[in-house]
Every structure is written in structure tokens, then in C-alpha cells.
C-alpha positions, 0 to 999 in steps of 0.5 A: 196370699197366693192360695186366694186365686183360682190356682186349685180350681185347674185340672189339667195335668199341667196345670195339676204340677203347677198347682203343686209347684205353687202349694209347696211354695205357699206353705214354705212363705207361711212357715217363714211369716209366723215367726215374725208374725208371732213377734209383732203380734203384740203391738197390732193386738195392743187394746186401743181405748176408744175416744183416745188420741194417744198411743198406748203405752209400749214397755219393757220388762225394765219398765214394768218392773218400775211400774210394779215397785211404785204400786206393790203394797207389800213392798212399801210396807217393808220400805216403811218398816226399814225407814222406821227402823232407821229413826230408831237407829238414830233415837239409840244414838241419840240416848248415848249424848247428854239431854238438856231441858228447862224446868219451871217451877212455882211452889205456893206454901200456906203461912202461918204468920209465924214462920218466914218459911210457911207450914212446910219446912221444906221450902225457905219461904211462903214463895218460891221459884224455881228456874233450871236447865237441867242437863241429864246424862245416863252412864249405865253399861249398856250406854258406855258399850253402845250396845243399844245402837248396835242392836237398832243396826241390826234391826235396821239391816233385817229391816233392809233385807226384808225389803230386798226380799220384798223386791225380789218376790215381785220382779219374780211375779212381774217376769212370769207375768210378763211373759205370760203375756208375750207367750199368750200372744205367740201362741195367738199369733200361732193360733190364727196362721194354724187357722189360715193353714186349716181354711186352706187344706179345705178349700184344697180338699174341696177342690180336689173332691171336685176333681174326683181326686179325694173321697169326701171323708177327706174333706170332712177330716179337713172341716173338723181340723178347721173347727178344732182350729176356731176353737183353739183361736178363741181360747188363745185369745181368752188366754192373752186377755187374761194375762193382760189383765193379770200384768195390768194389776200389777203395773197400775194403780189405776187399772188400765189395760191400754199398753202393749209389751215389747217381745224380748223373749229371743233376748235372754241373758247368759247363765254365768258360771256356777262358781260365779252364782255361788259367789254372788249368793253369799255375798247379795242373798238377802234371807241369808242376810236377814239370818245372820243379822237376825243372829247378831241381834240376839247375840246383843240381847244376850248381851243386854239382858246380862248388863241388867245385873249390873250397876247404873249411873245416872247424873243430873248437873241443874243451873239456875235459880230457886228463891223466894223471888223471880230476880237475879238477886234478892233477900231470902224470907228465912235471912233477911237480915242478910239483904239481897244475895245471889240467885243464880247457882248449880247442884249436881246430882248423881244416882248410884243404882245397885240391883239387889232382888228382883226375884229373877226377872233379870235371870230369866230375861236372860234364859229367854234372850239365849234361847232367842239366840239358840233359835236364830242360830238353828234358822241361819243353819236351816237357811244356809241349807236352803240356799244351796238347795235351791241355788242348785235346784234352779240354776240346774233347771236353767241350764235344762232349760236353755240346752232344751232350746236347740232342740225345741228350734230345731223341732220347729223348723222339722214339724216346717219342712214336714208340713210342706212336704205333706202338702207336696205329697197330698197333692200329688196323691201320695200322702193321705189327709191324715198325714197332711192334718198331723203334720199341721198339728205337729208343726203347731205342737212344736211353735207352742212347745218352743215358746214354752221352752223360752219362758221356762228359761226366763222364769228360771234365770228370774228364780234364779236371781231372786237368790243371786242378784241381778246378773 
């Protein structure tokens, strides 16, 4: 850098305008690098694990959310819940087709030497067996309405929502952490040219105390800004490794902090309109969603608990055989005169139920189900509620924050131009060390502030996608 050589050390009055000429010219390169610095500054400070041969992983923040959804135990749980679901959805329509199983029956009977059929009057004799295929059909109400199926519909689709939820909570947790860190290395990157900036006031003060231009509390101002400077490097620093650690908790299943990120921060997607944000709020938030769903299936219960006081049929078509021998054909013990007959046969049988009394269970498992569905109704209404608040809360703090930008680039390049013409006026002995030290601070106030500016705005879009969507 060009503040390396021996320019300070001249003090000719020649050389004095050169040196400013040159000072004015150092701090204007300065300004220009760090932005760029400040961009970069997250592949060069990447950890390199030692005794490794491959590169560090570099990622996205499409990445990182990959990452995140293959690693977050919440959101599996939810996808478990919602597959879990699913089979009970398909179990429900399943209920409504005919079962067929098989039925294997022996029935040993003691004789008495007298009565072909034994001691039990039920069996036709002291051998019996029995080989059925029974088909099982129910046709209570609930089955003929499909009731049952739509109620698991709905579960499955509050399953759903809940997963989308889920989805969204994290991406909104892996953005703010993602940029905790590239904010984090902006502000070392900041934090380590402020320090360049500070080394080369004092040297500068120093020099020009030896020139009997400057008292020495110039030079001691000058020192406690570079201390002030070491102090706020390491801090940035500490701050950058722990939202590095912070992200690698989220990215890996096993902790590696072995990754850098790319700095997409200048890159922030356009706030839509906010007709179109409403829009895409009714039709994609999942809370919404899982409200109205939540509705309907109380709604069904209602509707599940009333068909309780109504009949129930249930009929069972049985072929096979049941004789005193495993044949197709033989003689019966009770006709044997008869010789042998046909086995193979069907009976069916069909069951009526009528509820008479159950001492109001069935009219109080109704009460119960409507003041589930009064309950769900007051929380879809609460929830309707919420999400206009919210939309409007965080698309106004979006909208905030992207018209804050311009200003806050614009104090940049200001706290820029003031620095250098400090510098210009400290050397020529118009300004004093105080105003050259603010102006360093400013300059460093006003960096920080613009980094902070555009993760707000980021964060804010993430908030407020997790009511609308992707956008």
C-alpha cells in the first residue's frame, strides 16, 4: 500500500504537498477496496481443516436450505406424521370394500355311545369340521356416506400443513443464520481495513509530531483509536466464528464448520405488489390451511357422532363346508342311512343393529364434537386475523427496509468522501485529530449500518415468505 514507503518522513514544503497529494489519494483506493474486500472476505477466511486435500464446501443459500431439510428433526417428525396419515387415509377406504378371510375349525365333542351327535346337541356328530371363506361386508351409514374416508382427508391434509410449517420455520431460521454469517464477515472485513486506516493515522500523527507540525495528544488520540480498532477486530472476529458455528449446526449431521458461503446479500429479490402478497397468502399459507381443515374435520365428527343413533348392517356370505369329515363328500353321523351327501355349501347371515339405550353416550359424544367444531371455528377466525396482521406487519417492515437502503449506501459513500477530505485537511493543518478520528468512525458506523440494513430486508422478505410462499 502506498502509505508503506518513506513519503511521511519528507518535510519540505514540496514535499509536504506531495505528501498530501498522495494521503488524499491513499484513502480514496482504501474506500474503493473494502467494499470489494468485504465481498470476498468469506472464501479467504473459510476454515481449512488440517490434513485435508479437498476444498471446502462453498454453498448457496439454496444450498444450505437442502442441507437444513435433510438434518432438522422437527421436520421429519412432521413428514412422518403426514406419511402416517396418508395409511390411515388409505385403511379408511379400505373399510368401505367387502373383507374375505378363511376359517378353520375342528370341534372335538365327547360321545356317549348313544347319540350319534355326542353329549352336545349342537353338533351333528362327535366330529366335526369346519372349512369357510367368509366374506364380511358392513353397510352402517357411516360406510355408505364415506364419511370415514373424508375425515382421514382431512387429518392427512392438517398433517400436510403442518409440514409446510415446519418447512417454513426452518428456511426462516437457516436465512437469518445464513446471514448472520456473511454480515459477520462484512463487518470483519470492515473491522480489519478500519485497523489499517487507524495504524496509518498514527504513524502519520507520529510523523508529523516529529516535524513539529502536531502536539503529542494528537498522536495519543491516534493510539487509543488503533486500540479501540484491535479490540473491535477481535470481537468481529468471535462474532463470524460463532455464527459459523451457529449455521454448521443447522447444515450438518455431523459438525463440520469446513464451508464457506457465497455473499448474495446485494442480490435480494423484488417485494411484489401488496395485491399480489395477499393473494398469494390466501391460497399458500399453510396455518390458514391447517385452520380450515382443522374446521372441516370437526365438522365430519359432528356429523360421525350423530350417525351413532342410527342403525347398523352388517352382513357375512360364509362357503365352505361343515361336516363330520374333511371331504367334499360324506355321510352325515345323525343320517347315515342317507349315504354320502354333498359338503360344500353357503349361508348367509345378516345383523340388524338398532340403538335403543346407552344412557347418553351417544348424545354426549355429540355435545363434545359440536363444541370441537365451535372451538375450530372461533381459531380459523383468530387465525384469519393473525394473517392479515402479520402480512401487513412484515411486508410494511420490508418495504421499510428496502426504501432504507438508498439511504444507508448513500451515507456510505458520504462517511467516504468525509474521510478523505479529513485526511486532506489534517495534513494541511486544518482540521484537528478529532475530526480525522470521528470521520474514521463514521465511515465504519455507516459500512456496519448498510450491512445491517440489508439483512434486515432479507430477513424481512424470509418472514415474509413464510406466510406467502416462495416469490
Amino acid at each position: 500500500m502506498l502509505w508503506k514507503g518513506d513519503i511521511v518522513r519528507c518535510y519540505t514544503p514540496h514535499a509536504r504537498d506531495e505528501r498530501i497529494r498522495l494521503l488524499g489519494l491513499t484513502f480514496a483506493m482504501a474506500t474503493c477496496v473494502l467494499p470489494s474486500f468485504a465481498q470476498t472476505v468469506n472464501f479467504s477466511l473459510a476454515a481449512q481443516p488440517s490434513g485435508t486435500k479437498e476444498a471446502p464446501l462453498t454453498l448457496t443459500l439454496k444450498d444450505a436450505l437442502a442441507l437444513a431439510e435433510k438434518n432438522d428433526p422437527a421436520l421429519f417428525a412432521a413428514t412422518s406424521d403426514a406419511i402416517a396419515a396418508g395409511e390411515d387415509r388409505k385403511q379408511a377406504r379400505a373399510a368401505l370394500y367387502p373383507l374375505l378371510s378363511g376359517r378353520s375349525e375342528y370341534l372335538g365333542t365327547q360321545g356317549d355311545g348313544k347319540l350319534p351327535q355326542g353329549r352336545f346337541v349342537t353338533n351333528d356328530g362327535v366330529h366335526v369340521y369346519r372349512e369357510w371363506a367368509v366374506l364380511h361386508q358392513d353397510l352402517s351409514p357411516g360406510v355408505l356416506s364415506r364419511v370415514a374416508i373424508e375425515r382421514a382427508g382431512a387429518a392427512e391434509a392438517i398433517a400436510r400443513t403442518k409440514v409446510e410449517i415446519a418447512r417454513r420455520g426452518l428456511r426462516a431460521t437457516v436465512t437469518k443464520n445464513y446471514y448472520a454469517l456473511i454480515v459477520a464477515q462484512r463487518k470483519y472485513a470492515t473491522a480489519q481495513q478500519a485497523l489499517d486506516q487507524a495504524q496509518h493515522s498514527l504513524r502519520i500523527s507520529q510523523d508529523l509530531e516529529r516535524g513539529r507540525e502536531v502536539a503529542h495528544s494528537d498522536v495519543v488520540k491516534s493510539q487509543l483509536l488503533e486500540n479501540g480498532q484491535q479490540q473491535a477486530l477481535q470481537e468481529t472476529k468471535l462474532g463470524m466464528e460463532n455464527a459459523r458455528l451457529d449455521l454448521a449446526v443447522l447444515l450438518f449431521r455431523d459438525f463440520d464448520e469446513s464451508f464457506s458461503i457465497v455473499d448474495d446479500l446485494d442480490l435480494a429479490p423484488t417485494l411484489p405488489p401488496l395485491s399480489d402478497v395477499e393473494t398469494m397468502a390466501g391460497r399458500q399459507n399453510p396455518s390458514l390451511a391447517a385452520a380450515m381443515e382443522t374446521l372441516r374435520s370437526t365438522r365430519l365428527d359432528v356429523t360421525i357422532a350423530r350417525q351413532a343413533f342410527l342403525p347398523t348392517l352388517t352382513v357375512d356370505a360364509v362357503y365352505g363346508i361343515e361336516a363330520n369329515a374333511f371331504a367334499l363328500n360324506s355321510a352325515t353321523a345323525a343320517n347315515k342311512e342317507l349315504g354320502p351327501v354333498p359338503n360344500l355349501g353357503y349361508f348367509i347371515t345378516a345383523s340388524l343393529n338398532v340403538p335403543v339405550w346407552d344412557w347418553g353416550v351417544r348424545r354426549s359424544k355429540v355435545r363434545q364434537s359440536e363444541l370441537k367444531q365451535k372451538q375450530a371455528a372461533e381459531d380459523l377466525s383468530v387465525t384469519q386475523r393473525t394473517l392479515i396482521r402479520n402480512l401487513r406487519g412484515f411486508y410494511d417492515e420490508a418495504q421499510t427496509a428496502r426504501q432504507q437502503i438508498d439511504y444507508l449506501r448513500r451515507a456510505v459513500d458520504l462517511a467516504s468522501e468525509s474521510l478523505r477530505l479529513s485526511a486532506l485537511r489534517y495534513q494541511a493543518g486544518e482540521a484537528t485529530i478529532v475530526e480525522l478520528t470521528d470521520a474514521q468512525s463514521s465511515l465504519i458506523q455507516a459500512r456496519n449500518s448498510y450491512d445491517d440494513g440489508m439483512v434486515r430486508y432479507r430477513l424481512a422478505v424470509s418472514n415474509l415468505q413464510t406466510l406467502t410462499g416462495t416469490f
